[in-house]
C-alpha positions in Angstrom: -25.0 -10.8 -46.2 -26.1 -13.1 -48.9 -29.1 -14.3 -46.4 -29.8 -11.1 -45.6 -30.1 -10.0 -49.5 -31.6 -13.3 -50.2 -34.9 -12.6 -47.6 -35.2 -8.6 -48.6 -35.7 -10.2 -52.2 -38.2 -12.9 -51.2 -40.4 -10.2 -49.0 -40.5 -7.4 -51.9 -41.1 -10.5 -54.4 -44.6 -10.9 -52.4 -45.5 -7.4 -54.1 -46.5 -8.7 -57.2 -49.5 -8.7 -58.8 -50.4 -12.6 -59.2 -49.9 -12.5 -55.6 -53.4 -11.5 -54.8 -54.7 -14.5 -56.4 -54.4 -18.0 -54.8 -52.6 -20.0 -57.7 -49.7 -22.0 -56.3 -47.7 -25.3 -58.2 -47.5 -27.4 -55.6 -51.0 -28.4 -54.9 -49.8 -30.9 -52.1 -48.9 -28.6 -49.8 -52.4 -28.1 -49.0 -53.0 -31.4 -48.5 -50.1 -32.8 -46.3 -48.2 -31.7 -43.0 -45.2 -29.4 -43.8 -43.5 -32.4 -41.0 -44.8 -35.7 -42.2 -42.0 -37.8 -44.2 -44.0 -39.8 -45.8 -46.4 -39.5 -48.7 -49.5 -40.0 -46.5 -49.9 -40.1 -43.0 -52.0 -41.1 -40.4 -51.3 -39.1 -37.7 -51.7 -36.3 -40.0 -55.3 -37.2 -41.0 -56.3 -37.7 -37.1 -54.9 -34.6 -36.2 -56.9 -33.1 -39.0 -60.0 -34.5 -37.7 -59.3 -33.9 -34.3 -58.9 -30.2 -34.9 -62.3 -30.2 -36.7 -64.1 -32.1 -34.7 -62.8 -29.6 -31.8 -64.5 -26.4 -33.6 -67.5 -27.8 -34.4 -67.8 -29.4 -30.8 -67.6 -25.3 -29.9 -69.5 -24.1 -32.5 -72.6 -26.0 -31.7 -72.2 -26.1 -28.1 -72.1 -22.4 -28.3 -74.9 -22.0 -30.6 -77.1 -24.3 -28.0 -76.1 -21.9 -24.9 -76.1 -18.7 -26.8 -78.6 -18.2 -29.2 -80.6 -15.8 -27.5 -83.1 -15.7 -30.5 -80.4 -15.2 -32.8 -78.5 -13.2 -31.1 -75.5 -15.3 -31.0 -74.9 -14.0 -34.5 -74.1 -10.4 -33.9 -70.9 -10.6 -32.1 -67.4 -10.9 -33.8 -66.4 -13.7 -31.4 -69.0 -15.7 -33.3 -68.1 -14.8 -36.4 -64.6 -15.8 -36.0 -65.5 -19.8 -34.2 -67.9 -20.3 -37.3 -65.1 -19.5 -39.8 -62.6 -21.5 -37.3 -65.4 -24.4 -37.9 -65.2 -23.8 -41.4 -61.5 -23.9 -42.4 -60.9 -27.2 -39.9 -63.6 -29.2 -41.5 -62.4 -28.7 -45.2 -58.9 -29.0 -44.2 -60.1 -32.8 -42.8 -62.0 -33.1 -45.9 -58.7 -32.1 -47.7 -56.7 -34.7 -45.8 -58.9 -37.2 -46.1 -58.7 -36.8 -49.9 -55.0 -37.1 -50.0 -54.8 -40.2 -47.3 -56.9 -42.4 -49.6 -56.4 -40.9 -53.0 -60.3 -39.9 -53.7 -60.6 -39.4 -57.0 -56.7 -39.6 -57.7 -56.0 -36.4 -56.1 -52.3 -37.3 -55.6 -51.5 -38.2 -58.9 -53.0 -35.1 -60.5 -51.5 -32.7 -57.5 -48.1 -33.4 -59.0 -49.1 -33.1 -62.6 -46.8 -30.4 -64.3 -49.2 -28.2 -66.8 -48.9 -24.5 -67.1 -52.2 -24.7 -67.8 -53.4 -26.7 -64.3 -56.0 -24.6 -62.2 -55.9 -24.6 -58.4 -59.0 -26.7 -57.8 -61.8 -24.2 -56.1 -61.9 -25.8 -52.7 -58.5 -25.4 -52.0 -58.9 -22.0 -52.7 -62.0 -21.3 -51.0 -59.4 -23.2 -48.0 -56.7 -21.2 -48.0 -58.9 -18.0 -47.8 -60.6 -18.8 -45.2 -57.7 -19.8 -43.6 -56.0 -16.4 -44.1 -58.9 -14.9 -42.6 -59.8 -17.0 -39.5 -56.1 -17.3 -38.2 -55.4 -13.4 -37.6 -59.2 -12.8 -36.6 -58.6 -15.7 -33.2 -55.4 -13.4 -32.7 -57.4 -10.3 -32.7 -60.3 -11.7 -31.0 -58.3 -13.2 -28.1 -56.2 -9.9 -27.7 -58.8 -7.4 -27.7 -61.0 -9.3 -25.2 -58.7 -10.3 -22.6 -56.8 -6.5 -23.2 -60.2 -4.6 -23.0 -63.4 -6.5 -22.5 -62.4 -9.1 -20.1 -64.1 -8.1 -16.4 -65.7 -4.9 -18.6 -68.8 -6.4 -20.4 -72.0 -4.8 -18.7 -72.8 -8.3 -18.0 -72.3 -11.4 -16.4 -70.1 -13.8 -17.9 -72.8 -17.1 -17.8 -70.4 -19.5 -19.3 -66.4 -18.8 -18.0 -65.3 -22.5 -19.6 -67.0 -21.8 -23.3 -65.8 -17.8 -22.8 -62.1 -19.1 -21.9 -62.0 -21.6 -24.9 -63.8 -19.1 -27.6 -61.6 -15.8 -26.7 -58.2 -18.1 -26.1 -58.0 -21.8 -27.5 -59.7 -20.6 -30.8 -56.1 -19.0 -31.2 -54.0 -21.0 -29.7 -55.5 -24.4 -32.1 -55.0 -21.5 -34.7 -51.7 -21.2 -34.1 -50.6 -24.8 -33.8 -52.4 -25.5 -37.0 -50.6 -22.8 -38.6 -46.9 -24.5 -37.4 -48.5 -28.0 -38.5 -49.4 -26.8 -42.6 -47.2 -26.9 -46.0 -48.3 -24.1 -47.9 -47.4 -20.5 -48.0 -48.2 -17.0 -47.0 -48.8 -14.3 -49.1 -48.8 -11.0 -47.6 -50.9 -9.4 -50.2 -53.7 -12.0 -49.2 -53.8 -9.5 -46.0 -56.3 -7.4 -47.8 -58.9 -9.8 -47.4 -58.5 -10.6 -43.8 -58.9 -6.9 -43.7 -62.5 -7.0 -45.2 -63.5 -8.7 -42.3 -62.9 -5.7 -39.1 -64.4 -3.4 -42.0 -67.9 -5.7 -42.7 -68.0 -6.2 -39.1 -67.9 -2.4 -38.5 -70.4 -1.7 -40.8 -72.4 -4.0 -39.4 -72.3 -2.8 -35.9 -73.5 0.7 -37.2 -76.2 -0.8 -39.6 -77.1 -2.7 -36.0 -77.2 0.4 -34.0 -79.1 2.9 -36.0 -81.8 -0.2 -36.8 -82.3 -0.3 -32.8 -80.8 -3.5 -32.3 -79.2 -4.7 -28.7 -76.8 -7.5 -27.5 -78.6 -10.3 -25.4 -79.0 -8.2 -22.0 -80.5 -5.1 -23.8 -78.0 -3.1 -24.1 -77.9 -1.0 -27.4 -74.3 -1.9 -28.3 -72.6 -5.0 -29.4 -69.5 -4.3 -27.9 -68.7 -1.3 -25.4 -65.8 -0.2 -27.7 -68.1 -0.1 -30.7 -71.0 1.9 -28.6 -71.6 4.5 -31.3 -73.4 6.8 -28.9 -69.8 8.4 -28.8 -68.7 8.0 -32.7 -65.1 8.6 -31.7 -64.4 6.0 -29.5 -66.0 3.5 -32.6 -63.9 5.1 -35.1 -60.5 4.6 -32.7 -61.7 1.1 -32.0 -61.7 0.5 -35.4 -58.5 2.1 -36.6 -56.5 0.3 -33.5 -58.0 -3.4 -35.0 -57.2 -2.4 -38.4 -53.4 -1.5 -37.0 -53.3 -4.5 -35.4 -54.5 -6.6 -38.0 -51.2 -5.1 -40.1 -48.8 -6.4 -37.4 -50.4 -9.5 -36.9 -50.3 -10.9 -40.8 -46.4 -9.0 -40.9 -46.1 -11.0 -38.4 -47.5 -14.5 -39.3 -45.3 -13.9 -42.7 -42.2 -14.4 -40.3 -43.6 -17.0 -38.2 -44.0 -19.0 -41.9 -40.9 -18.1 -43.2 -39.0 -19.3 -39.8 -41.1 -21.7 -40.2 -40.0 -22.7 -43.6 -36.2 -22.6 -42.6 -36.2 -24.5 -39.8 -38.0 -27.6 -42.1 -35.1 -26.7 -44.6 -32.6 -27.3 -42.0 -34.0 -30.4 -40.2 -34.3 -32.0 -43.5 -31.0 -30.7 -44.4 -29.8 -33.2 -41.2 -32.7 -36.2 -41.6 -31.2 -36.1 -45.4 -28.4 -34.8 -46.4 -29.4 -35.6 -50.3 -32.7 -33.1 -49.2 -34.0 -30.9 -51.8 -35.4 -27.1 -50.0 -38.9 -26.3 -50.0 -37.8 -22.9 -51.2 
């Protein structure tokens, strides 16, 4: 009972106001594994660049074999591998920082000042992580659920399709299990921007005359607005499932979060919880 009044007051507590911003006190959350032990560690900071040196391996091979005179740009697949690209890189840039104290960032990551700012590229970080992580989720369920075998067009590349539409969320994933700092649910809104830019966009795109590399005069069949409706149902259906996806990630963190509480609770019994 106490648990179960103890998490019903840490998920309405997410409600607040200040929750839509990206100040947070312990700075070195975003610097260090949630696992590691240790102040700094290696493995941590070869992981880190492994990861980004993974995306931006896709990201350029991609942009080599799908340009199509810019066309590589238009679709959402795209979109989400370049912010993927994005987050990994400063995240390793993060790391990197923190492994070999540039510019004393540990020291001054456990200052204690009401008046300390959460340095810009940490936050610029932590919103694009927000944002990339349930995009892969979308992007991999909506393709292999509707597009996969249904594209009016052949699939030139299966290896480079198979790792954009289903290891983008997969490394997502176990990047998300690997970090120290929080969720906040409220941060949803702005992952939400994203399906209603790239909507937008897609009608902007139509009316203008544009076409997908093969000519034909949608991005994606689901967003063929020929037929309005079926645009507008595409749309509400991601939106829906971009709800149950950051719900969902909020769990994953905060099982996440109390199975580190309990391992610690057995590597040290003297352990102090992270929450």
């Amino acid at each position: 009972m106490q648990l179960t009044n103890k998490c019903s007051n840490g998920f309405w507590s997410e409600f607040r106001l200040k929750n839509f911003g990206f100040k947070y006190d312990q700075l070195d959350e975003f610097y260090r594994s949630q696992w590691q032990t240790g102040e700094r560690s290696f493995l941590f900071l070869l992981y880190r660049w492994i990861w980004a040196g993974f995306f931006l391996g896709v990201f350029l091979s991609c942009l080599v074999l799908q340009f199509s005179e810019g066309k590589y740009f238009i679709f959402l697949t795209n979109w989400g591998i370049m912010l993927c690209t994005a987050t990994q890189l400063i995240a390793a840039v993060l790391a990197t920082q923190w492994y070999f104290d540039i510019d004393a960032v540990r020291s001054s990551a456990y200052e204690v000042s009401q008046l300390r700012k959460t340095p810009t590229l940490i936050k610029f970080y932590w919103l694009l992580h927000d944002i990339s992580l349930p995009l892969a989720l979308i992007i991999t369920t909506i393709y292999w659920t509707f597009l996969h075998g249904k594209m009016n067009k052949p699939n030139r590349f299966p290896v480079m399709s198979f790792v954009t539409h289903c290891m983008n969320s997969v490394f997502m994933l176990v990047d998300f299990l690997v970090v120290a700092f929080p969720v906040r649910l409220l941060h949803a809104i702005y992952a939400m921007l994203l399906p209603i830019v790239f909507c937008l966009f897609t009608v902007v795109y139509f009316f203008c005359g544009g076409t997908d590399d093969y000519g034909n005069h949608y991005i994606y069949p689901l967003l063929d607005w020929t037929v309005p409706s079926r645009g507008i149902i595409t749309f509400a259906e991601v939106f829906a499932l971009y709800c149950i996806y950051c719900l969902l990630l909020y769990v994953l963190y905060k099982f996440k979060r109390f199975l580190h509480r309990s391992l610690s609770a057995v590597w040290s019994p003297h352990c102090v919880g992270l929450i």
